[in-house]
N, C-alpha and C positions, 0 to 999 in steps of 0.2 A: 638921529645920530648917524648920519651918513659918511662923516669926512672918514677921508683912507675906505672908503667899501669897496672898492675893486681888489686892495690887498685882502682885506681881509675874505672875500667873497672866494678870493683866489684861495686863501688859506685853509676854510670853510671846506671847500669841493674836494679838498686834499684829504681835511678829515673824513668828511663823507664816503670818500673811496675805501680807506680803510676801516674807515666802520663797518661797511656793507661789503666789504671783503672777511671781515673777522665777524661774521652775523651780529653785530649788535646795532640792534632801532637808538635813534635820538634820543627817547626816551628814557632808555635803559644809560646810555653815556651819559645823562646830564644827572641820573638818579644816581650812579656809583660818583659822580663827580658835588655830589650833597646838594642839587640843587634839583626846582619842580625840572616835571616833565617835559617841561616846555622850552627850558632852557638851550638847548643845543639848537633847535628849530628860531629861537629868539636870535641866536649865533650868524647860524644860515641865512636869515633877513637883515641881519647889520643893524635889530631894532637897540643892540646893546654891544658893548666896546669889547674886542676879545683882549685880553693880555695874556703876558708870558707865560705868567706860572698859569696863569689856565690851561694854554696849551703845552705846557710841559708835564701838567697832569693828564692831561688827555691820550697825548701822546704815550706814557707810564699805561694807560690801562689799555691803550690799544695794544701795547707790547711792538711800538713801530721805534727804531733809532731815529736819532733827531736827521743825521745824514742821507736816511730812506727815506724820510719825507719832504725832505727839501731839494733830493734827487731830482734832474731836469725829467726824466721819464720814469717819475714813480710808480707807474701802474708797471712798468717791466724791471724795475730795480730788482728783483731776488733773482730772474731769468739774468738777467746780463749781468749779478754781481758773481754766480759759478758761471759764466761763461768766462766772464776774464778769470777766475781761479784757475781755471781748466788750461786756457791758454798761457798762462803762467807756468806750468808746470811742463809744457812744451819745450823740447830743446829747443835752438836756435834756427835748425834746418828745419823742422815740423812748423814753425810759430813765421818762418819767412813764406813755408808751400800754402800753409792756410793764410793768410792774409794775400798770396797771390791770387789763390782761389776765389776767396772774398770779395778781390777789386773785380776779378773777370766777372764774376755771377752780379756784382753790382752795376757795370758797365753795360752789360746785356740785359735791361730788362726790357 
């Protein structure tokens, strides 16, 4: 059952990172998720088709938004979602000198 495994492989790696950011093995996700132990590892190999509500449950016990995980750089989404909070809260003058700041030190590497 390989058709779509790059999506899905792609999708896969995504939960993986948040598993093993929020300490729980394959194992443990595929038991709270009522199925053997082997299940999420079956997931990771594309030997079985992932659907939605699976990963909408998955997603529910990782405690991840759907918006984090689909973020283009999820392994930095909580770091840069209070970075832009931060910079939001900046008046107009602080938010124009940091972003000139930003282009210099980008410019200069």
């Amino acid at each position: 059952m390989k058709e779509n495994s790059f999506e899905q492989e792609n999708i896969m790696q995504r939960v993986g990172f948040f598993r093993n950011k929020k300490n729980i093995s394959a194992s443990e996700l595929s038991r709270s998720l009522g199925h053997r132990r082997n299940y999420i590892y079956r997931l990771e190999k594309c030997e079985i088709k992932l659907d939605l509500s699976t990963l909408q449950e998955i997603l529910e016990i990782l405690n991840v938004s759907v918006s984090e995980f689909f973020s283009f750089n999820y392994a930095s989404y909580e770091q840069d979602k209070k970075f832009i909070e931060t910079f939001n809260k900046l008046n107009q003058n602080a938010k124009d000198s940091l972003f000139n700041f930003l282009n210099f030190i980008s410019n200069n590497k």
